[in-house]
N, C-alpha and C positions, 0 to 999 in steps of 0.2 A: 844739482839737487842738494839744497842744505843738509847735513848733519848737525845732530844735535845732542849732549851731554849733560847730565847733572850730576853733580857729586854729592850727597849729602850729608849731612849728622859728621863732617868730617872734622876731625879734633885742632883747628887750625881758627887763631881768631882772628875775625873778618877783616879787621884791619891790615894784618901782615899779610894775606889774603889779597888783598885790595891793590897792594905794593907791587908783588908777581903780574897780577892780572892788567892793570895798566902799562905793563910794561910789551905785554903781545898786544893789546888788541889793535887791531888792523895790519898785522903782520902776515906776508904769506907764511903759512903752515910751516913749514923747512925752515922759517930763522926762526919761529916762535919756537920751536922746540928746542933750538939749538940756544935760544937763550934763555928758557926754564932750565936745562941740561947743566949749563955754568953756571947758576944763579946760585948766590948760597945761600939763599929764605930755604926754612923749612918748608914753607908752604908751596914751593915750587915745583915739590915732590908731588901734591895733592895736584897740583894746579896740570902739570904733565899729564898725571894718568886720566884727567876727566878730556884733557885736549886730545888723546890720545884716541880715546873713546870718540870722543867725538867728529875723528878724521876716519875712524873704520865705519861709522855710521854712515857716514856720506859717501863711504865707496860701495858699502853695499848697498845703497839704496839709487846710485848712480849707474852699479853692474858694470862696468867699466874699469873704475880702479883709477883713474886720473889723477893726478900733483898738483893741478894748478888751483888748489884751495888757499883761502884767508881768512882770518878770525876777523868776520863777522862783528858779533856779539860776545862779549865776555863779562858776567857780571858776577858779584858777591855776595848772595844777601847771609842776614845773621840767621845763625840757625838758635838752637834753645840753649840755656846757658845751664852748665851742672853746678853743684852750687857744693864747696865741699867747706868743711869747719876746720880753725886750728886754735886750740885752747890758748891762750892768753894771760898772763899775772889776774889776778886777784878772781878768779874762773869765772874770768869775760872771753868772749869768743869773738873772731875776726871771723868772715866769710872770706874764701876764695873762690874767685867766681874765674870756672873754665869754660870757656865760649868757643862755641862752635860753627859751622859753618858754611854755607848750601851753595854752590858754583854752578856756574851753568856758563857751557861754552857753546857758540853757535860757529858751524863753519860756513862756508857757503865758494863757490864758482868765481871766477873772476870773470 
């Protein structure tokens, strides 16, 4: 039975995001963790906990509790960007734009 996760509004922008995420998918569950676990992207922290979620998803909807799960599906998409101000010489202002982030991880059976 697949499991499934979304993580969203998560303060990680898509792209470093994107770096983690190709790096599990199609990994069984047990190395995918183990190499979000060493990985040193911040994002990898985000990217764990939704993988996380989404390996307990599938045992409880399996009732069994089984190991022999793989990431499926693992995807990125952008979530809404905050938009903050930093005043500038002659009071001109620069936008910094912080982007955010929506993951969604699928596991699934072998």
């Amino acid at each position: 039975m697949p499991g499934r996760a979304i993580g969203k509004y998560l303060k990680v922008p898509p792209r470093k995001a994107r770096e983690v995420v190709e790096l599990i998918r199609g990994l069984p569950v047990e190395e995918a963790q183990q190499v979000v676990k060493f990985s040193k992207r911040r994002a990898a922290r985000f990217v764990g906990k939704v993988l996380k979620s989404a390996v307990a998803n599938a045992e409880q909807a399996k009732e069994g509790g089984g190991k022999a799960f793989f990431v499926a599906e693992a995807v990125v998409d952008e979530g809404p960007t905050l938009k903050r101000m930093i005043p500038r010489a002659r009071g001109v202002r620069n936008v910094i734009r912080r982007r955010t982030s929506h993951i969604t991880i699928r596991v699934d059976e072998r």
